[in-house]
N, C-alpha and C positions, 0 to 999 in steps of 0.2 A: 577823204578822212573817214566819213561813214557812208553807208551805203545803205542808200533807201531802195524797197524792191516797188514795183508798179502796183502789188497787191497793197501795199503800206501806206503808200501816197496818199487815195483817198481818203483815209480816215485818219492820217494826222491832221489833213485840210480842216477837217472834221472839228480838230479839237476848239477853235472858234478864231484866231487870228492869224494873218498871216506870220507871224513870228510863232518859232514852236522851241522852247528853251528842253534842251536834253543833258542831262548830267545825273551824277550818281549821290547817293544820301545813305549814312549809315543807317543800319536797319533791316531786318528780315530774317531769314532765318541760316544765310551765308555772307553775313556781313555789310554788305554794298546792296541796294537797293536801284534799280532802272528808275528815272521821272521821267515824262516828256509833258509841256505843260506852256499854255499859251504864256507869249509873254510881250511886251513891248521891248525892240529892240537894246538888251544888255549891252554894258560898256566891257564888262570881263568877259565876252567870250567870241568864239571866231562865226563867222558866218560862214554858210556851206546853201547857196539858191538849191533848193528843189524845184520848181518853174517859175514863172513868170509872176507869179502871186505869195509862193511859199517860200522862208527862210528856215530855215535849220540854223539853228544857235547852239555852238556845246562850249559849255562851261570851262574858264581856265583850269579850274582846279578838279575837273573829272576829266580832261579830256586821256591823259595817259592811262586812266582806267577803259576807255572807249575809242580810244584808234583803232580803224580798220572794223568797226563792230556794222552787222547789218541789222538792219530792223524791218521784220516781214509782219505782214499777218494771216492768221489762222484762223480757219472755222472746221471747228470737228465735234465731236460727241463731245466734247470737255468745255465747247462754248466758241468766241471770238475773241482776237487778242489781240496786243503785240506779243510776237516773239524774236526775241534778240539771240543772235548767234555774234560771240565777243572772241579775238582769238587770247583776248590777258586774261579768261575765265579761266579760274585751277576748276573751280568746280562752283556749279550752280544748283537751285531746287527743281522740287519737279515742273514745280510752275512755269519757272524757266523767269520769272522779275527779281528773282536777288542772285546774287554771288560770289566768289571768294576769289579777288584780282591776285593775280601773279606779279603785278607791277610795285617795286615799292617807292614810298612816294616818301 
């Protein structure tokens, strides 16, 4: 369902629990906003193991905004990130954490 790269891994580990809730929020400057954000295992959303330690949780009500989305990260002149590559993106910011799904819900 989503696709975590091996650069990503380590620092959603990062974000402090083994549950990592990922879903979308209105918000920013193309509508739909990225979160990923520790959580205690949620009842609305599906689980997706990253290893032996980490779960990936997406939320019922974004997941048709984030099917097939990968989540990598980057280090460049412009800093450290996530960067999400979504194929229901019509179009995103520069930043690449918000933007404008093609799915209607």
């Amino acid at each position: 369902m989503i696709r975590v790269t091996h650069a990503a891994l380590p620092h959603l580990k990062r974000i402090g629990r083994p549950n990592i809730l990922f879903y979308v929020k209105s918000g920013g400057c193309n509508g739909l906003e990225y979160m990923l954000e520790a959580t205690d295992a949620p009842s609305r959303a599906d689980e997706q193991r990253l290893d032996r330690e980490t779960s990936l949780w997406v939320c019922h009500q974004s997941v048709l905004h984030l099917l097939h989305t990968e989540i990598d990260w980057v280090e460049d002149t412009m800093g450290s990130r996530f960067v999400f590559s979504n194929p229901n993106a019509q179009a995103s910011c520069g930043c690449g954490q918000t933007f404008t799904s093609g799915v209607r819900t």
